[in-house]
VOKE-843343 format. One record per residue (C-alpha): x, y, z; residue in three letters. Coordinates in Angstrom, 1 decimal. Layout:
! VOKE-843343
<pt X="X" Y="Y" Z="Z" residuo="ALA"/>
...
***
This chain:
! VOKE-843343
<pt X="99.7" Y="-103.1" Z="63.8" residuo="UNK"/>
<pt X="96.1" Y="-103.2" Z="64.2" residuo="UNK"/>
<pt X="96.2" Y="-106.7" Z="65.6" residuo="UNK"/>
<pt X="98.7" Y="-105.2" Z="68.4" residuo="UNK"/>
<pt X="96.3" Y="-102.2" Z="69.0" residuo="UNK"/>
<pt X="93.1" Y="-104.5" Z="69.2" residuo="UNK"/>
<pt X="95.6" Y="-106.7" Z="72.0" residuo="UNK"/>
<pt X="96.4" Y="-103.3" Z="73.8" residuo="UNK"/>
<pt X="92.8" Y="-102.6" Z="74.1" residuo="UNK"/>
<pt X="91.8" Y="-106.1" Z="75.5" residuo="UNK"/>
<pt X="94.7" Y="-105.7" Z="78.2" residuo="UNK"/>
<pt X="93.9" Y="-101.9" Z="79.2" residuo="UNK"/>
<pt X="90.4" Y="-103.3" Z="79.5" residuo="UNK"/>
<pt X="91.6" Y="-106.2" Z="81.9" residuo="UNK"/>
<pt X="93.8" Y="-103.0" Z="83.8" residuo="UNK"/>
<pt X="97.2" Y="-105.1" Z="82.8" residuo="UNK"/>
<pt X="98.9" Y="-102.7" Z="80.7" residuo="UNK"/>
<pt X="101.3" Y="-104.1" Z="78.1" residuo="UNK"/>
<pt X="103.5" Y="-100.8" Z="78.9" residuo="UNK"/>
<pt X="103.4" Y="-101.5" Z="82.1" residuo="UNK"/>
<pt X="105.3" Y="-104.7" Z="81.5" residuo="UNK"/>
<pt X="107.6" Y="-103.8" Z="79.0" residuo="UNK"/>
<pt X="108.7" Y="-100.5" Z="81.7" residuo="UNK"/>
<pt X="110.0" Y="-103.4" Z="84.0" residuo="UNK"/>
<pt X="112.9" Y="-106.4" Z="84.6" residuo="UNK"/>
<pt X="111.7" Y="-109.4" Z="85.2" residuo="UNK"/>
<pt X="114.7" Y="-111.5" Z="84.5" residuo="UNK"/>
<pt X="115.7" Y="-111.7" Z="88.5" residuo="UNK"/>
<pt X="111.8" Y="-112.8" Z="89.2" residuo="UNK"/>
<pt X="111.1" Y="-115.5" Z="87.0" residuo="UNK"/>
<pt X="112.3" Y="-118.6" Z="87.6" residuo="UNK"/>
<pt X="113.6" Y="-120.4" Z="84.1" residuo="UNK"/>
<pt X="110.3" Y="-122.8" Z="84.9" residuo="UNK"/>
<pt X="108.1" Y="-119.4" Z="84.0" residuo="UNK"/>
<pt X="110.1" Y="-119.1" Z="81.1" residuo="UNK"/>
<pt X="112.3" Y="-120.8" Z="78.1" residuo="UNK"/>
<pt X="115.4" Y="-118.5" Z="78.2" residuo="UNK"/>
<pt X="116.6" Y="-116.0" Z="80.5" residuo="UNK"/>
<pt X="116.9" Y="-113.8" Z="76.9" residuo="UNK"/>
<pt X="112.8" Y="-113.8" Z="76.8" residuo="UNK"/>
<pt X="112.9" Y="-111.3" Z="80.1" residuo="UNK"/>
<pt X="116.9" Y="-109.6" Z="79.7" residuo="UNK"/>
<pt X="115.9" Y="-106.9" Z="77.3" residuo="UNK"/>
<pt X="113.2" Y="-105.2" Z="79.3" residuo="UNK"/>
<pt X="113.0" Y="-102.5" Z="79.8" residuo="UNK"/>
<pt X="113.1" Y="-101.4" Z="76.0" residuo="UNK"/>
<pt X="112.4" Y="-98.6" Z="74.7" residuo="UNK"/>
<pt X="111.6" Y="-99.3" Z="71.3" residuo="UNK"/>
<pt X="108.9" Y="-102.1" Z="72.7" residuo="UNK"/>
<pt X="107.4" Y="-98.9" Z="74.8" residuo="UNK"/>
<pt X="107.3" Y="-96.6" Z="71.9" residuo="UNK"/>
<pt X="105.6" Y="-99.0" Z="69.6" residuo="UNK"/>
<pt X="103.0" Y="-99.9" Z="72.6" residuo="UNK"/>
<pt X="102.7" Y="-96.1" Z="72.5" residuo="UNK"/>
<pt X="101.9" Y="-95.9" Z="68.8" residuo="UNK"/>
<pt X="99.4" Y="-98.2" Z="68.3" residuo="UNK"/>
<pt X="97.6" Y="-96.0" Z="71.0" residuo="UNK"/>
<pt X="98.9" Y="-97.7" Z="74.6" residuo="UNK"/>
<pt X="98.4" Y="-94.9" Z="77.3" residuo="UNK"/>
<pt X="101.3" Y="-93.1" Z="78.6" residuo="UNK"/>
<pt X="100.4" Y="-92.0" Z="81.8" residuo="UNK"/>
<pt X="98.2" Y="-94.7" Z="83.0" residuo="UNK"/>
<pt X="98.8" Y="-96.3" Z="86.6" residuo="UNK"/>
<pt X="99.0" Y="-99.9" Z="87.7" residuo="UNK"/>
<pt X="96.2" Y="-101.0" Z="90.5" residuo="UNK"/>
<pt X="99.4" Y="-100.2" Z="92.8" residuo="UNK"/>
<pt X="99.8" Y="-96.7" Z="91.5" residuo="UNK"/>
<pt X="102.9" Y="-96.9" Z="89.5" residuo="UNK"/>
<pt X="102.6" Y="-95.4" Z="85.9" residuo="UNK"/>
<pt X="105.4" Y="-96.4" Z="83.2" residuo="UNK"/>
<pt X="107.6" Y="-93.8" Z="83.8" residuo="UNK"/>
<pt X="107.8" Y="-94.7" Z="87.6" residuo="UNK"/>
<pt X="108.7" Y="-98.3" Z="86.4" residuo="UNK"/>
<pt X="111.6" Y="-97.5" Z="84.0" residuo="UNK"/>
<pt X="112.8" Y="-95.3" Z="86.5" residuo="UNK"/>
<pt X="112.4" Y="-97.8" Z="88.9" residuo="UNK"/>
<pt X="114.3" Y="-100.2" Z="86.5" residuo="UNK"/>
<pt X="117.2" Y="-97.5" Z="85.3" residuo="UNK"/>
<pt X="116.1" Y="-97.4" Z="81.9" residuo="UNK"/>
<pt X="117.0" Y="-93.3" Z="80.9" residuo="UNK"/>
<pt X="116.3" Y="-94.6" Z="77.1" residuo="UNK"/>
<pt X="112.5" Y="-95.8" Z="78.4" residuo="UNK"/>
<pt X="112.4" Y="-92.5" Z="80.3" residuo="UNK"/>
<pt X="112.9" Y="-90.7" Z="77.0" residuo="UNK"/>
<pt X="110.3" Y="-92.2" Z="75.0" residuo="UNK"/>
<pt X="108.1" Y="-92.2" Z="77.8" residuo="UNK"/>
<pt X="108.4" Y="-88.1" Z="78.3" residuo="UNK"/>
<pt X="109.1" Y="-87.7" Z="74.3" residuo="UNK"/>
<pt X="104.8" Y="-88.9" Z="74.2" residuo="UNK"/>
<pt X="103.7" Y="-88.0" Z="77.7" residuo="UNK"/>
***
């Protein structure tokens, strides 16, 4: 865990929130050349992923350089389980 909260803290520095990314699809924008299997991008959004990002002290409400905070992305995405952790430590 601590290795994961020192990771979230180097990202949130760089404004490229891990919960941002795990909020979001990506399986229909990355080409299989970006990555090994389609299954590396199919379970996104997931909520368990955004809860433990949320534990290990990832901010809730934080917004992208575009605005969007995570909530806005699951939503975005149709993730009501996402949306439920999201509010559940918002």
């Amino acid at each position: 865990m601590s290795d994961l909260r020192r990771l979230i803290l180097i990202n949130d520095e760089r404004n490229q929130l891990l919960i941002h990314l795990a909020c979001q699809d990506f399986s229909a924008q990355m080409p299989d050349k970006h990555c090994r299997t389609r299954k590396n991008t199919s379970s996104f959004p997931n909520a368990a992923v955004v809860e433990t990002l949320i534990k290990a002290g990832s901010p809730v409400d934080d917004a992208t350089g575009f605005g969007d905070r995570p909530i806005t992305l699951a939503a975005r995405h149709g993730c009501l389980k996402t949306i439920d952790v999201l509010i559940k430590y918002g």
